[in-house]
C-alpha positions in Angstrom: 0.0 0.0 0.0 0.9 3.3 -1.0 1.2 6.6 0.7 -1.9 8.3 1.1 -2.5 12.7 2.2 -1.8 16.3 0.9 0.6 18.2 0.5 -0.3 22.4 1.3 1.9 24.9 -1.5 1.6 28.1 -0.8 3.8 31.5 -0.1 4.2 33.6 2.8 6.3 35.4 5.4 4.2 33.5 8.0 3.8 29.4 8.5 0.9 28.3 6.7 0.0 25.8 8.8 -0.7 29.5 11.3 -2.9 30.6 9.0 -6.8 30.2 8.8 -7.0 28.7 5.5 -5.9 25.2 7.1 -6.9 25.7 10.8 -9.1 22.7 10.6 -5.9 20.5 10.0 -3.2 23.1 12.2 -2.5 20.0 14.1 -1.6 17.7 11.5 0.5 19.6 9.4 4.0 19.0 8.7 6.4 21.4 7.1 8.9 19.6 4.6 10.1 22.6 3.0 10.5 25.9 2.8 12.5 28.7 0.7 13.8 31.7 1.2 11.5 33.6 -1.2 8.4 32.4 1.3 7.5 29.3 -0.6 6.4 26.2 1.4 5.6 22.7 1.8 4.0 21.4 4.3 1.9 17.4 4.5 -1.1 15.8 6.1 -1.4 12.3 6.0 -5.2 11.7 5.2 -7.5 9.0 4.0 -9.6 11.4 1.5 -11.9 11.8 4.6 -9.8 14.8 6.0 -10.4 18.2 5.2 -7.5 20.5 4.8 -9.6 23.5 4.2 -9.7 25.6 0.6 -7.0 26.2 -1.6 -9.1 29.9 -2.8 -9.3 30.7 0.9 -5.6 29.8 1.1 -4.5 31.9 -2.0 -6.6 34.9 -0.7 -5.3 34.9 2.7 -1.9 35.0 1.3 -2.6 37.2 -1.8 -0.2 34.6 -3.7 -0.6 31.6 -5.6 -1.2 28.4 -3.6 -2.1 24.5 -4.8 -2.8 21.3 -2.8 -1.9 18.1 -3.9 -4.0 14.8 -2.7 -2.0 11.3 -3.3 -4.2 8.4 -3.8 -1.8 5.0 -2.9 0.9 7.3 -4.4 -0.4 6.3 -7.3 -2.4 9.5 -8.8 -2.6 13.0 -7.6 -5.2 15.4 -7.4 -3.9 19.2 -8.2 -6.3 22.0 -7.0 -4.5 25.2 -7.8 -5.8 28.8 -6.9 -4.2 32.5 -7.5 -6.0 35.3 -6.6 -6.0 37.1 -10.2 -5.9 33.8 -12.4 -8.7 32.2 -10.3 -8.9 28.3 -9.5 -8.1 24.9 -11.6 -8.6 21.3 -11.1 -6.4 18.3 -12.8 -4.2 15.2 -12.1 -1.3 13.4 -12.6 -1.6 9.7 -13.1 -4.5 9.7 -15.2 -4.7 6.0 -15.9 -4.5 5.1 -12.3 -6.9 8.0 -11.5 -9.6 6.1 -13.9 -8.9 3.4 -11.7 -10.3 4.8 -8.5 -13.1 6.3 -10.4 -14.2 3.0 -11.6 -17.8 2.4 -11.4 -18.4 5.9 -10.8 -20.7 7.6 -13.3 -18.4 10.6 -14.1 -14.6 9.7 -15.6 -11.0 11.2 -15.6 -12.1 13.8 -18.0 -15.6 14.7 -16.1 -13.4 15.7 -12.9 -10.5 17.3 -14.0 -8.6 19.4 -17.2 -6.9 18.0 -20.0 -3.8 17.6 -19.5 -3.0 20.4 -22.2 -5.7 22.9 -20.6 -4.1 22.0 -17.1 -0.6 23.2 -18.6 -2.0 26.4 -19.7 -4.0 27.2 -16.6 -0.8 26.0 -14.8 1.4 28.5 -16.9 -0.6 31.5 -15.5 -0.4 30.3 -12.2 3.6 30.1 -12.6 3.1 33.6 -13.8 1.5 35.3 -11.2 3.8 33.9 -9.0 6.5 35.4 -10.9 8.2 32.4 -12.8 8.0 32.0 -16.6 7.5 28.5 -17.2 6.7 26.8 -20.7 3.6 25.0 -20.7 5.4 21.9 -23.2 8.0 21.0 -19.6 4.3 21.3 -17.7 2.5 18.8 -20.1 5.6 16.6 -20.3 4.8 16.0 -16.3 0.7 15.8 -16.7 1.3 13.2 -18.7 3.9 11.5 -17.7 2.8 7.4 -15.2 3.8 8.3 -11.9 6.8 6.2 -11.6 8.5 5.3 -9.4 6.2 7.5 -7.7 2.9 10.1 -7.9 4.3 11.7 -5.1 8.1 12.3 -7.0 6.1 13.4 -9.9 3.8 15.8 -7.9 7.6 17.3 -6.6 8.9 17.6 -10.2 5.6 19.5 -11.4 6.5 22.1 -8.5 10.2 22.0 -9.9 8.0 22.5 -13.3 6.3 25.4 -12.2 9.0 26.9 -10.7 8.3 27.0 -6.7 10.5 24.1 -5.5 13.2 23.9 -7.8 15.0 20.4 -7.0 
């Protein structure tokens, strides 16, 4: 069995596990990572059934751009992006796997989340109201890509992608 949680991705001067974006999960948040510039990392181990509050509220509270990642049996990732200009965006990496959770659900991959190439393009306007120029072709190479040997390393090489956690 896989890992299972979220990862928080957001900047500020301040913790964001202090904020009130993610108050409802304050306690179980772990910081991994954080940069000089005020971008951070932080984790929360989670089922599905935990609720680590709202990426919007997140990128509003911190007038910057923020995302959460959810790993699924590391396995698949849910991305739900926010940025207070360029406005909120849904997608995932490990599409194939993804289907594979949603089977027997009425919906599919492409009811639930963006195209791979609309993702990249929403993506690239995050990246830019951050302040990075990224291309969206390096984005779509990594929301497409099988999550091997891991979603969660691909979820860390889109950030390097976009630009916020350069590995």
């Amino acid at each position: 069995m896989g890992y299972w949680g979220y990862y928080v991705v957001g900047r500020s001067e301040r913790p964001l596990g202090e904020l009130k974006a993610v108050a409802g999960v304050r306690d179980r948040l772990t910081l991994l990572d954080r940069r000089p510039d005020g971008w951070q990392v932080w984790e929360c181990p989670g089922d599905g059934t935990v609720d680590v509050g709202n990426m919007n509220v997140l990128a509003r509270e911190t007038a910057a751009p923020a995302l959460f990642g959810y790993v699924l049996d590391s396995d698949s990732v849910v991305i739900e992006a926010a940025a207070p200009e360029s406005g909120a965006w849904t997608t995932c990496l490990g599409r194939e796997a993804m289907a594979g959770f949603l089977q027997g659900d009425e919906l599919t991959v492409e009811d639930y989340f963006l195209e791979p190439r609309d993702a990249a393009e929403r993506a690239v306007a995050w990246a830019a109201e951050s302040g990075r120029k990224v291309g969206s072709a390096v984005l779509l190479d990594v929301l497409t890509a099988d999550p091997e040997p891991s979603a969660e390393e691909l979820f860390f090489r889109f950030l390097d992608r976009l630009g916020v956690f350069p590995q």
